[in-house]
N, CA and C atoms of all chains as a GROMACS GRO file, in nm:
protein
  513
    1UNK      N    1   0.796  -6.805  -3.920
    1UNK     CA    2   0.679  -6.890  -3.897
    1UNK      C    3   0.555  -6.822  -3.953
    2UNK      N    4   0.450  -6.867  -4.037
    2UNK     CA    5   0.350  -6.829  -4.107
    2UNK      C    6   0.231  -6.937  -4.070
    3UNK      N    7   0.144  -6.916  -4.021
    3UNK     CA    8   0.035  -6.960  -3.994
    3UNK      C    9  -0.007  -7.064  -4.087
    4UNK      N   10   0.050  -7.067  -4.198
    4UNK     CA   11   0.072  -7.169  -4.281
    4UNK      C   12   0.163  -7.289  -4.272
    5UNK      N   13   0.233  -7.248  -4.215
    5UNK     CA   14   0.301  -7.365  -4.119
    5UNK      C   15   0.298  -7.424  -4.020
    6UNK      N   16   0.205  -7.372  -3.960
    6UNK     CA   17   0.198  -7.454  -3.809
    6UNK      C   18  -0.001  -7.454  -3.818
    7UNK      N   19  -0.034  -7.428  -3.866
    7UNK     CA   20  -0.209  -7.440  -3.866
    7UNK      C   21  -0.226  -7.532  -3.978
    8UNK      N   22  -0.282  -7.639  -3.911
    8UNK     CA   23  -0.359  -7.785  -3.965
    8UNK      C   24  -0.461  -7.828  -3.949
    9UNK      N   25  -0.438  -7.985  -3.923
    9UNK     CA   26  -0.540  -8.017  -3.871
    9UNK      C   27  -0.519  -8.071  -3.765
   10UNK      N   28  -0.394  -8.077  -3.692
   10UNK     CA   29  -0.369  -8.066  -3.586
   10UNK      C   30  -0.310  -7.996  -3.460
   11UNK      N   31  -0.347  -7.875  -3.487
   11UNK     CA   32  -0.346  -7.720  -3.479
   11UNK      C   33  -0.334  -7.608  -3.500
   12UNK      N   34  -0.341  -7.549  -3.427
   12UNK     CA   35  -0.404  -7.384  -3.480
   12UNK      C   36  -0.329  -7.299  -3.449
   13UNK      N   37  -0.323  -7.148  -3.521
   13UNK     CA   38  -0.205  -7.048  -3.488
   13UNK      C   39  -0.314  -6.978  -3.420
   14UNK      N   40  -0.339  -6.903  -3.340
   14UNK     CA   41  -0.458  -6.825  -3.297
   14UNK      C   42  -0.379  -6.723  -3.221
   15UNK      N   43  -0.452  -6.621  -3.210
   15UNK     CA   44  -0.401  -6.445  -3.167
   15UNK      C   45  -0.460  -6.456  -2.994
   16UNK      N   46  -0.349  -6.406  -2.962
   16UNK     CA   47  -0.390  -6.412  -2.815
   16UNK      C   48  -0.477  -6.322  -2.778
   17UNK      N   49  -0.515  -6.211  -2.876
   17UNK     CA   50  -0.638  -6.124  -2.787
   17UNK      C   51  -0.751  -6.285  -2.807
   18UNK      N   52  -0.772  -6.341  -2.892
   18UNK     CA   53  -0.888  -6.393  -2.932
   18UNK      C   54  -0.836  -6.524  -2.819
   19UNK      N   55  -0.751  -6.573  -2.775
   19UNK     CA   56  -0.777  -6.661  -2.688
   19UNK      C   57  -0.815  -6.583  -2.503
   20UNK      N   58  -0.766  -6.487  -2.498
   20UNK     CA   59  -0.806  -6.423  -2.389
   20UNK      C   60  -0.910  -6.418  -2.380
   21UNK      N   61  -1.009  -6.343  -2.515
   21UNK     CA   62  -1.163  -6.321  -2.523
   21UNK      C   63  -1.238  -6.470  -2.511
   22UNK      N   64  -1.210  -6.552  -2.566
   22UNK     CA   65  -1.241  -6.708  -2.604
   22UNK      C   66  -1.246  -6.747  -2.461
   23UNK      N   67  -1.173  -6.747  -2.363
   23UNK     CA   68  -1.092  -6.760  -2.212
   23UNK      C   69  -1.212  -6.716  -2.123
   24UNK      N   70  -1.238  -6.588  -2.123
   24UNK     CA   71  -1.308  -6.526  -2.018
   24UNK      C   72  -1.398  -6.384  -2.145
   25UNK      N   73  -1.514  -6.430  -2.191
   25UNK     CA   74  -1.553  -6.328  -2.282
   25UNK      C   75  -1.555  -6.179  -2.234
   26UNK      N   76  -1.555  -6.178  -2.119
   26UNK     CA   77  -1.596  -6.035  -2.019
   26UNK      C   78  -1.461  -5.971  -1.989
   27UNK      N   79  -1.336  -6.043  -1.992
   27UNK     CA   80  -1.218  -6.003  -1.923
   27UNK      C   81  -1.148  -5.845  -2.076
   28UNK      N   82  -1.114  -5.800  -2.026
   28UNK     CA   83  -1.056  -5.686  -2.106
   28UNK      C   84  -0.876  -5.672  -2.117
   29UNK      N   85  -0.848  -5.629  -2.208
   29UNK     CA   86  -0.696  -5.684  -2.243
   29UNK      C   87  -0.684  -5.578  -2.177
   30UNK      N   88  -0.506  -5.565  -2.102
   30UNK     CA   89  -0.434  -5.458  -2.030
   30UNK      C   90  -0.374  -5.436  -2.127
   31UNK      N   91  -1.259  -6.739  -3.323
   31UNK     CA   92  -1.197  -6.858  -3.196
   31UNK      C   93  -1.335  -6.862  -3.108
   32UNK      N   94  -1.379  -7.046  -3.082
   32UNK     CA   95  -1.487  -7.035  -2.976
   32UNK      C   96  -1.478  -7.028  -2.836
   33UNK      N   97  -1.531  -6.998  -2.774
   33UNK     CA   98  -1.523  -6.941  -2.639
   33UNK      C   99  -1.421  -7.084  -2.541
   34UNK      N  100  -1.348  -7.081  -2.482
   34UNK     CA  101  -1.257  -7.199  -2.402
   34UNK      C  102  -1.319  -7.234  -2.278
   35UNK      N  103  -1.311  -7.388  -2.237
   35UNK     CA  104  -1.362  -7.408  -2.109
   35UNK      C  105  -1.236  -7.356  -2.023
   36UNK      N  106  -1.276  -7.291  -1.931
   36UNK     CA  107  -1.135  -7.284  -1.853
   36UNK      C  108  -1.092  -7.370  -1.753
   37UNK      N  109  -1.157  -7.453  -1.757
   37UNK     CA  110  -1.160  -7.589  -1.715
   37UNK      C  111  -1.111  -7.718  -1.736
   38UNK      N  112  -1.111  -7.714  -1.888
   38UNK     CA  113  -1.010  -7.821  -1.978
   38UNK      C  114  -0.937  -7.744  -2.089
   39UNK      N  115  -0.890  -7.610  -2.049
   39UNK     CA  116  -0.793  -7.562  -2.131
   39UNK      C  117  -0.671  -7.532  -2.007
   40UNK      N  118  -0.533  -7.502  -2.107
   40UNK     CA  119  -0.401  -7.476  -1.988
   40UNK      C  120  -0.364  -7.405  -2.106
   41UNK      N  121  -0.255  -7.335  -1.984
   41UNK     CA  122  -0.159  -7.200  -2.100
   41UNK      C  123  -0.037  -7.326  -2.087
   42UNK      N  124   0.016  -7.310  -2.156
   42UNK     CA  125   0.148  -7.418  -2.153
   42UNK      C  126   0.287  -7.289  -2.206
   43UNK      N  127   0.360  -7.245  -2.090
   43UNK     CA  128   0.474  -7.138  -2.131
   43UNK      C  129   0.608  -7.192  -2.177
   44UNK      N  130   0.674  -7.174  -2.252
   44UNK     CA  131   0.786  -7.263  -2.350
   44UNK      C  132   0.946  -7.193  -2.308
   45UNK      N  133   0.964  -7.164  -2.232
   45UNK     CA  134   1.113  -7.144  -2.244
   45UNK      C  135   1.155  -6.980  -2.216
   46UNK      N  136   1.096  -6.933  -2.169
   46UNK     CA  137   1.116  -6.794  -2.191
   46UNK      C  138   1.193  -6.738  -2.037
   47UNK      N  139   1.349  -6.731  -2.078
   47UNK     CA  140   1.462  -6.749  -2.023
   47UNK      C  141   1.564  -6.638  -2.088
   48UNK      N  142   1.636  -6.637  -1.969
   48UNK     CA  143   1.695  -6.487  -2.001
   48UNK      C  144   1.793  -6.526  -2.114
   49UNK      N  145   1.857  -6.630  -2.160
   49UNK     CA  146   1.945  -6.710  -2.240
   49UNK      C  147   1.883  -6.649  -2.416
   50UNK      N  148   1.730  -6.633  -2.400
   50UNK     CA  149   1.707  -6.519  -2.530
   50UNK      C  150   1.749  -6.417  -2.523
   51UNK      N  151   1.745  -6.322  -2.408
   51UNK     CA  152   1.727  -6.211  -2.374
   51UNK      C  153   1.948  -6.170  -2.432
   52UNK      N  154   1.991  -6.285  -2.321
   52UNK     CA  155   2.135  -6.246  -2.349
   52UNK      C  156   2.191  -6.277  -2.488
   53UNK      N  157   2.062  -6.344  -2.579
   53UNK     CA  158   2.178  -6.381  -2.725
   53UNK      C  159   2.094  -6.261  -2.815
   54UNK      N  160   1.981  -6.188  -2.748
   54UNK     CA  161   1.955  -6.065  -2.840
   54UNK      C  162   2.066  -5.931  -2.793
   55UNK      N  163   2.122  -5.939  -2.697
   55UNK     CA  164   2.196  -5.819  -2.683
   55UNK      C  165   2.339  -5.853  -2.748
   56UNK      N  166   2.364  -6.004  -2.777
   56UNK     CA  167   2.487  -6.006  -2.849
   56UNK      C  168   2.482  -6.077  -3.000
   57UNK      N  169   2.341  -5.968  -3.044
   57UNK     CA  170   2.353  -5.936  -3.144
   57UNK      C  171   2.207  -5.990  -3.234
   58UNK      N  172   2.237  -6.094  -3.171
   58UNK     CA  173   2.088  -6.179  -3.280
   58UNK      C  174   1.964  -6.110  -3.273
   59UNK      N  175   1.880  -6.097  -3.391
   59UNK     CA  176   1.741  -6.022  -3.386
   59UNK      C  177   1.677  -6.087  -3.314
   60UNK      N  178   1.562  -6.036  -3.250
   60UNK     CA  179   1.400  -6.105  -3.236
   60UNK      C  180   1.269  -6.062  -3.362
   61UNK      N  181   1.238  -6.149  -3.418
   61UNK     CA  182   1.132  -6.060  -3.497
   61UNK      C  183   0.987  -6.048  -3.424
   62UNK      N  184   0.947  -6.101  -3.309
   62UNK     CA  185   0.840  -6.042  -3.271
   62UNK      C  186   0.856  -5.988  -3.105
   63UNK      N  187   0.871  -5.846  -3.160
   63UNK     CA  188   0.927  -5.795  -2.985
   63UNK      C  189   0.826  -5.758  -2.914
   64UNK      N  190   0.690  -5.768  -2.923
   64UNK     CA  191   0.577  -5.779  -2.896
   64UNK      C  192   0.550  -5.881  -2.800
   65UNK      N  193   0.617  -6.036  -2.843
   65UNK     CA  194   0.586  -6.136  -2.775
   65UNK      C  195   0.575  -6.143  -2.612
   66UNK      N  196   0.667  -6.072  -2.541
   66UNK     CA  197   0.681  -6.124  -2.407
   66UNK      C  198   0.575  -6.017  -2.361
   67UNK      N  199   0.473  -5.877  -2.375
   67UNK     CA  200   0.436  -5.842  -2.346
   67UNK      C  201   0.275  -5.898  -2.344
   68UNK      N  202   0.275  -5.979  -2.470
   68UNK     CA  203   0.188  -6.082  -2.514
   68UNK      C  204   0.173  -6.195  -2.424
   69UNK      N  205   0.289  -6.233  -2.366
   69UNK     CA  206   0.288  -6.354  -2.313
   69UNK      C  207   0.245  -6.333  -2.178
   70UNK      N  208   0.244  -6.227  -2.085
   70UNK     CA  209   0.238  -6.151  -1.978
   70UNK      C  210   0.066  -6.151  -1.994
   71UNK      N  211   0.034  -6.090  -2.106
   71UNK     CA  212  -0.132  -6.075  -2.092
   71UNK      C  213  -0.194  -6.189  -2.127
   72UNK      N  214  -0.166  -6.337  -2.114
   72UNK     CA  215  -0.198  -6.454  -2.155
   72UNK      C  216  -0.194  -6.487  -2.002
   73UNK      N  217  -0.065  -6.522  -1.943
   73UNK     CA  218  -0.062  -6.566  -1.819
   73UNK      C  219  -0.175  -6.472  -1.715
   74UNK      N  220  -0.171  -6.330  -1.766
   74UNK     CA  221  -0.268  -6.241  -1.660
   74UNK      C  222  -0.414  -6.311  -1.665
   75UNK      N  223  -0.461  -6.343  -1.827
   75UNK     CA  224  -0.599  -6.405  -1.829
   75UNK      C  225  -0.603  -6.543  -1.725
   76UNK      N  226  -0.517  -6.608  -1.805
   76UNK     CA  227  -0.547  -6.778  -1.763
   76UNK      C  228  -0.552  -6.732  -1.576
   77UNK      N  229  -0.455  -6.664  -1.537
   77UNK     CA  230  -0.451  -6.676  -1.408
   77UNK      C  231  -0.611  -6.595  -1.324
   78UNK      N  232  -0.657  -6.472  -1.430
   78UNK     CA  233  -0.764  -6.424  -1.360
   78UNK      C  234  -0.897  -6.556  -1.381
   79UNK      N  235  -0.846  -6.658  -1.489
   79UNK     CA  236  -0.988  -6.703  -1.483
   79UNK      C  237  -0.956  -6.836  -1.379
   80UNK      N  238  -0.862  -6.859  -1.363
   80UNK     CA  239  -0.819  -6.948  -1.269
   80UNK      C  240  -0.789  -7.106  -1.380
   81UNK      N  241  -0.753  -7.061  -1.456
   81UNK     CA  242  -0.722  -7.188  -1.568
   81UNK      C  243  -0.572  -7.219  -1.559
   82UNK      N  244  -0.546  -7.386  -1.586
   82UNK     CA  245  -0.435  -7.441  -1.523
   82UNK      C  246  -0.334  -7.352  -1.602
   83UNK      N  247  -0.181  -7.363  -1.565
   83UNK     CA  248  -0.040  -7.302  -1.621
   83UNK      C  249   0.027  -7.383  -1.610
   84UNK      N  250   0.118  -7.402  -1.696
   84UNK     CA  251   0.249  -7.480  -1.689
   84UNK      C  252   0.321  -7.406  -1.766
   85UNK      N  253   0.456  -7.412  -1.666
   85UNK     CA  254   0.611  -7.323  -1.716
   85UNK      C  255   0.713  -7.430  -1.752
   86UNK      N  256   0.740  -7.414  -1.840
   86UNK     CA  257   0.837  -7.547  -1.878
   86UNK      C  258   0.936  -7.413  -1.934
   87UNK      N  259   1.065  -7.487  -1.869
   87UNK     CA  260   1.229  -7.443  -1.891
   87UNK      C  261   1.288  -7.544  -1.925
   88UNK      N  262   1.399  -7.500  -2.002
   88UNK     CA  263   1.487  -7.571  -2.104
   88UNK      C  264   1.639  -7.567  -1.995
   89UNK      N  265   1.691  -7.694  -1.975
   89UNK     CA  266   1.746  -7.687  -1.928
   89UNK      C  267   1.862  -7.777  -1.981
   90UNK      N  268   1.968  -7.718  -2.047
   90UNK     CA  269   2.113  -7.716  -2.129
   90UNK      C  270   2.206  -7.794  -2.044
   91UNK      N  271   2.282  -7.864  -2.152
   91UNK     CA  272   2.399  -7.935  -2.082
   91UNK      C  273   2.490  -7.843  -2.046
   92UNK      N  274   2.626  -7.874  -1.991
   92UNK     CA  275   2.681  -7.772  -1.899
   92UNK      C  276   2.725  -7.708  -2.056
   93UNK      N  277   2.781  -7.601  -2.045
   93UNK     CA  278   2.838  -7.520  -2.161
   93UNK      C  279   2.750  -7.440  -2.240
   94UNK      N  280   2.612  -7.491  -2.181
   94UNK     CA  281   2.477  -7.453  -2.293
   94UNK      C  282   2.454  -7.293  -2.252
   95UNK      N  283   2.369  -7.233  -2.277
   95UNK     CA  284   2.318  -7.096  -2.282
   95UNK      C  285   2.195  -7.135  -2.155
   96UNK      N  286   2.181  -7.251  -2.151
   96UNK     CA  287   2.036  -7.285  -2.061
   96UNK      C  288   2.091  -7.367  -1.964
   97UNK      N  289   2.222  -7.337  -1.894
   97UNK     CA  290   2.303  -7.465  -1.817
   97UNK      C  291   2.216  -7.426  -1.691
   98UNK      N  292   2.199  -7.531  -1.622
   98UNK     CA  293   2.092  -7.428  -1.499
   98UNK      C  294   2.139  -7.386  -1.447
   99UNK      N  295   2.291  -7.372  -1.394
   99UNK     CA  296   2.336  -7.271  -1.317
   99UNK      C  297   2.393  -7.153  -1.360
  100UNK      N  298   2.388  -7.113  -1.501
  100UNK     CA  299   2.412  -6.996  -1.573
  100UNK      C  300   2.332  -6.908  -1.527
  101UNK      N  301   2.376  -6.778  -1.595
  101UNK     CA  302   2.272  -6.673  -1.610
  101UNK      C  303   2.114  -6.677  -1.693
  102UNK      N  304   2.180  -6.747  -1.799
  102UNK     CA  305   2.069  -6.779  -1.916
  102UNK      C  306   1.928  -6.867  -1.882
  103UNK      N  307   1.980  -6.934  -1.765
  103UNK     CA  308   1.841  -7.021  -1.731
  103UNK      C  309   1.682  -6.975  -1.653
  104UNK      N  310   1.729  -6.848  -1.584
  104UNK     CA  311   1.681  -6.758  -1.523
  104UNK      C  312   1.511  -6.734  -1.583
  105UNK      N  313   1.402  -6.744  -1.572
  105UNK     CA  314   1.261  -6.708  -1.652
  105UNK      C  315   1.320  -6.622  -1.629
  106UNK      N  316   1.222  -6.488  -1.731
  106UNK     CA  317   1.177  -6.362  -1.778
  106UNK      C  318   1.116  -6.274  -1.685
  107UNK      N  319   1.130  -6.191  -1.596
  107UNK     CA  320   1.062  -6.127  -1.515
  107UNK      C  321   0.891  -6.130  -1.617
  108UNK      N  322   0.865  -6.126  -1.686
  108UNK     CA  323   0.731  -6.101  -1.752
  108UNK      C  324   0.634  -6.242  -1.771
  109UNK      N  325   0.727  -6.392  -1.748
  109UNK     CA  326   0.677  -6.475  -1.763
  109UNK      C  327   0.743  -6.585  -1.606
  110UNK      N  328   0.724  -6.500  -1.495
  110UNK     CA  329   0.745  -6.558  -1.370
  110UNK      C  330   0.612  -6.606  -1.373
  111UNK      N  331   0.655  -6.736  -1.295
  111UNK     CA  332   0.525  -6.807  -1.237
  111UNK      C  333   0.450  -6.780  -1.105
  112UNK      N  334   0.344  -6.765  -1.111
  112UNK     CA  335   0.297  -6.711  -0.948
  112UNK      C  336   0.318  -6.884  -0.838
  113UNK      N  337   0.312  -6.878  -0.713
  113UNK     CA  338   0.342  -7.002  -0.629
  113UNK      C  339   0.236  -7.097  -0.686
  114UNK      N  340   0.255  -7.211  -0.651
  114UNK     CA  341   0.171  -7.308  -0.758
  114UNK      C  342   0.137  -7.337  -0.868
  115UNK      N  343   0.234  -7.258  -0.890
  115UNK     CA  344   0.204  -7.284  -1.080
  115UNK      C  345   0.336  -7.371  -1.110
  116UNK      N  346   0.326  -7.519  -1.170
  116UNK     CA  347   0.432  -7.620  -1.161
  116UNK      C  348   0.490  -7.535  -1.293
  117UNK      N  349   0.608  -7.580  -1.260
  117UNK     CA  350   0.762  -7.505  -1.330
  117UNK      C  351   0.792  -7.741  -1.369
  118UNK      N  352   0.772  -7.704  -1.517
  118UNK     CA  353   0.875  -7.804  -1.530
  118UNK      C  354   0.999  -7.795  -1.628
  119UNK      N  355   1.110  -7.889  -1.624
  119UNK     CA  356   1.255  -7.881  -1.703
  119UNK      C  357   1.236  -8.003  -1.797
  120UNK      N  358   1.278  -7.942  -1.926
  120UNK     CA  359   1.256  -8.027  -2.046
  120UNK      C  360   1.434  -8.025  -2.072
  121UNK      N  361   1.455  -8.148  -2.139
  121UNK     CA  362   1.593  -8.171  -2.230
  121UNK      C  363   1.632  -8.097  -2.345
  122UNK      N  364   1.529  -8.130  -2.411
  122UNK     CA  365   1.518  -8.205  -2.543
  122UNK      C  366   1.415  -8.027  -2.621
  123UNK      N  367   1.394  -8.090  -2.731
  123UNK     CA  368   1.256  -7.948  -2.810
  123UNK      C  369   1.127  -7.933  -2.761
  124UNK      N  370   1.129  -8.064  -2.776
  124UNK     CA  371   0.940  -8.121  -2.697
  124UNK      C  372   0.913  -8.090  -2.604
  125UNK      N  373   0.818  -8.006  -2.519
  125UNK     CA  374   0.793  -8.046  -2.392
  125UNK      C  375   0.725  -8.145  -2.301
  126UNK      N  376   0.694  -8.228  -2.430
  126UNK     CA  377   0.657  -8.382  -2.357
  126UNK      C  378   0.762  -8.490  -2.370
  127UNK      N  379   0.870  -8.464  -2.429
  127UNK     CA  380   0.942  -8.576  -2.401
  127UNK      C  381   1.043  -8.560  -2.245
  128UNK      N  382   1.056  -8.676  -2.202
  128UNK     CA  383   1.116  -8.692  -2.095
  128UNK      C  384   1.094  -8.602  -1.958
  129UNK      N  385   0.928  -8.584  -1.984
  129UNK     CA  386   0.860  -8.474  -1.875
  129UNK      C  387   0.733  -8.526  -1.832
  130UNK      N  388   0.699  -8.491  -1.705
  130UNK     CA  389   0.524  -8.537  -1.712
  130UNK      C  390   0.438  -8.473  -1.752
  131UNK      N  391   0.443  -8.375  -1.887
  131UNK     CA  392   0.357  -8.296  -1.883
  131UNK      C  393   0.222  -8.375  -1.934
  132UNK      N  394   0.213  -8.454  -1.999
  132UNK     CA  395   0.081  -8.555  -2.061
  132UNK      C  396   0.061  -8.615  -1.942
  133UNK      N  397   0.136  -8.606  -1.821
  133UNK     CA  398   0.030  -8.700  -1.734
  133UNK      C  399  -0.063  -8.602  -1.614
  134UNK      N  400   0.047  -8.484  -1.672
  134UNK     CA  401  -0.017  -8.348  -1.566
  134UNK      C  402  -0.180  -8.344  -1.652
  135UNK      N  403  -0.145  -8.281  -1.759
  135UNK     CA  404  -0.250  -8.261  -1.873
  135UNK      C  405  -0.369  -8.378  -1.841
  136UNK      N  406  -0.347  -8.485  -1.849
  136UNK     CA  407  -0.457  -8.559  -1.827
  136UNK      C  408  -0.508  -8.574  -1.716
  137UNK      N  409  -0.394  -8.604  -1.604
  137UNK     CA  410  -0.423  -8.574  -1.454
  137UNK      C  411  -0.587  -8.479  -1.421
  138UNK      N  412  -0.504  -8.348  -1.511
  138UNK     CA  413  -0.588  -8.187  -1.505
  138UNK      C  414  -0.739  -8.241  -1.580
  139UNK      N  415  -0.729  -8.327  -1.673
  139UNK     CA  416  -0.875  -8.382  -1.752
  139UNK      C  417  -0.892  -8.231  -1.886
  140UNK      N  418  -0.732  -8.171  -1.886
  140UNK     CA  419  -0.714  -8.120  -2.011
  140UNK      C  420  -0.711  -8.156  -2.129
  141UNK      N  421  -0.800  -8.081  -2.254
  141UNK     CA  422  -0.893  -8.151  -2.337
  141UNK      C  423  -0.790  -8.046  -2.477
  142UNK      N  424  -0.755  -7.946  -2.401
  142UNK     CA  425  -0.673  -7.830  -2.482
  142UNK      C  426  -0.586  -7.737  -2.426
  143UNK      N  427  -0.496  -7.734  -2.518
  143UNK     CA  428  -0.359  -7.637  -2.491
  143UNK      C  429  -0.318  -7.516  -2.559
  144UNK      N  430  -0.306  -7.412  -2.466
  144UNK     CA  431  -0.258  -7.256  -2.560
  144UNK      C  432  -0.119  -7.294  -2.560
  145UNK      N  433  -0.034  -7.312  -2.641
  145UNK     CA  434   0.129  -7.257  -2.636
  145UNK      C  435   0.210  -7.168  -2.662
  146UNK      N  436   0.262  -7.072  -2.579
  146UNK     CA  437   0.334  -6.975  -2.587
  146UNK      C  438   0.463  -6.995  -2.583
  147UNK      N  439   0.562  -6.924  -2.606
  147UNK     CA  440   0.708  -6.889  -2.566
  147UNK      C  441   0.793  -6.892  -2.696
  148UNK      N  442   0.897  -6.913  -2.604
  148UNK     CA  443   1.026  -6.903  -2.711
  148UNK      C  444   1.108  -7.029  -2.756
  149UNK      N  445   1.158  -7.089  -2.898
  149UNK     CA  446   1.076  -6.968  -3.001
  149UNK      C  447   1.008  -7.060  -3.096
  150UNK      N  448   0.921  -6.967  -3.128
  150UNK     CA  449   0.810  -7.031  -3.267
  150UNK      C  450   0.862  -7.156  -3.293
  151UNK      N  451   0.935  -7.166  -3.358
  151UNK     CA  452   0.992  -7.270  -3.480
  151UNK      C  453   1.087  -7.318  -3.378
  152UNK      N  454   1.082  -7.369  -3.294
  152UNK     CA  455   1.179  -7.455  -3.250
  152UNK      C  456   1.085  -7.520  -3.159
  153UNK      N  457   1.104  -7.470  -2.990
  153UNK     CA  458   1.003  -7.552  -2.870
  153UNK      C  459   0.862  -7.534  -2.896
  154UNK      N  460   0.827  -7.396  -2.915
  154UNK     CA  461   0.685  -7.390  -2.918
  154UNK      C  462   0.613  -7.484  -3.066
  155UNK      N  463   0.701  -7.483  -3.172
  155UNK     CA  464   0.632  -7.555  -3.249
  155UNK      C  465   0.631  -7.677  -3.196
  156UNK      N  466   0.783  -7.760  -3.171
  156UNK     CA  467   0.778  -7.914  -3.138
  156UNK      C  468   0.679  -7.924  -3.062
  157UNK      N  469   0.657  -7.878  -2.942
  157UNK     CA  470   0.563  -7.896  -2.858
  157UNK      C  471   0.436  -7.916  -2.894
  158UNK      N  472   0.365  -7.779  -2.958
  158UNK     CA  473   0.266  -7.776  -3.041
  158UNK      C  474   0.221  -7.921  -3.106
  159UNK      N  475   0.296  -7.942  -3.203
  159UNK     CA  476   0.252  -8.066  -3.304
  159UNK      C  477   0.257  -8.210  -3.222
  160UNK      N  478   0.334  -8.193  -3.138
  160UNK     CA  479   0.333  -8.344  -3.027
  160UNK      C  480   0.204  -8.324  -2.918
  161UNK      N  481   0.144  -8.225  -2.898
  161UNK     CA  482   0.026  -8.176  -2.817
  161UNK      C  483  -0.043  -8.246  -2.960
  162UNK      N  484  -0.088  -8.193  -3.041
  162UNK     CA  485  -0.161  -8.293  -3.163
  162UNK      C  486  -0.166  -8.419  -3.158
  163UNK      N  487  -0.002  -8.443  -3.181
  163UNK     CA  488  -0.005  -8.645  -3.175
  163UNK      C  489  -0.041  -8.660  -3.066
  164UNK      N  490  -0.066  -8.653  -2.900
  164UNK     CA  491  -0.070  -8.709  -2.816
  164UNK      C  492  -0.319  -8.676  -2.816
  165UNK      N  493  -0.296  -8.584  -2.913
  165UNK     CA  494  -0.504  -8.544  -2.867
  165UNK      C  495  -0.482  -8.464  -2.790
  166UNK      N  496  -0.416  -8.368  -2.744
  166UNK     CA  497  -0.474  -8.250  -2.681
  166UNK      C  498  -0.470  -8.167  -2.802
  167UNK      N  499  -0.573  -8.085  -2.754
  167UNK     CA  500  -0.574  -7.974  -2.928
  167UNK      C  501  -0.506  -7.849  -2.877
  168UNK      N  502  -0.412  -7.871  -2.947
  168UNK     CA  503  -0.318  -7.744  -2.933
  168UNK      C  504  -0.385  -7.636  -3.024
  169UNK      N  505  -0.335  -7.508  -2.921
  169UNK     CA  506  -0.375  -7.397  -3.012
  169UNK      C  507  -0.176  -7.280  -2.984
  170UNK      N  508  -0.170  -7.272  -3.095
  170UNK     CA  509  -0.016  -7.180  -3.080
  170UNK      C  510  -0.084  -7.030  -3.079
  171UNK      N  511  -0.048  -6.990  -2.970
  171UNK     CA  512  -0.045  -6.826  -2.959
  171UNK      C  513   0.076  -6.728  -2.956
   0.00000   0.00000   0.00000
């Protein structure tokens, strides 16, 4: 799977640090 | 990535069942062995910010790797659900077909979806792209 395959325009591949941060900007990864 | 309401976003968890776990020890690769430790610090956020979860399990006809009374059907010690967090059982790839999850989702006045689990290219994608057709904006993590 390549981010090129699943990221459109009807969604997105996105990195879970950046949805954690996106989530709670203050929260810190374990 | 812009900041998420945690309010109209949900983690949506895909399958992550020991039925991987037992077809990597008899033999088959994983290429991202990273994932379930990943998936652990996803559920830790959503749950510290208090943003909705849904666990959806795959649940196999008898003979399957996911029969529910097998071993294989079992979640992941790393992707257990805490009490109240709805656990639903899908058939099929999708986790909206033949499930309420679009009526939970809207119920919730969820506007967007993280999708995690196992694997990429099979549930988490189907899911993914049917989160699209239905207007929730999926995001695959």
């Amino acid at each position: 799977m390549t981010e090129a395959n699943l990221s459109d325009e009807f969604a997105e591949i996105v990195c879970a640090d950046d949805v954690i941060r996106g989530l709670a900007p203050t929260a810190s990864l374990r | 990535m812009k900041n998420l309401n945690h309010v109209h976003t949900a983690l949506v968890v895909i399958d992550v069942q020991r039925a991987f776990e037992e077809w990597e020890s008899a033999g088959r690769r994983r290429n991202n062995t990273g994932a379930l430790r990943r998936i652990g610090q996803l559920l830790a956020a959503f749950q510290q910010a208090d943003a909705a979860i849904f666990h959806i399990r795959h649940r196999g006809e008898p003979g399957s790797s996911f029969e529910p009374h097998g071993t294989g059907f079992a979640v992941l010690d790393e992707a257990r659900e805490l009490a109240g967090e709805p656990v639903i059982e899908k058939t099929v790839n999708s986790a909206f077909i033949g499930t309420d999850l679009e009526h939970r989702l809207r119920a919730a006045d969820i506007d967007t979806v993280v999708i995690c689990g196992a694997t990429t290219n099979h549930c988490v994608e189907t899911s993914t792209r049917m989160a699209g057709n239905l207007d929730v904006r999926p995001n695959g993590a």
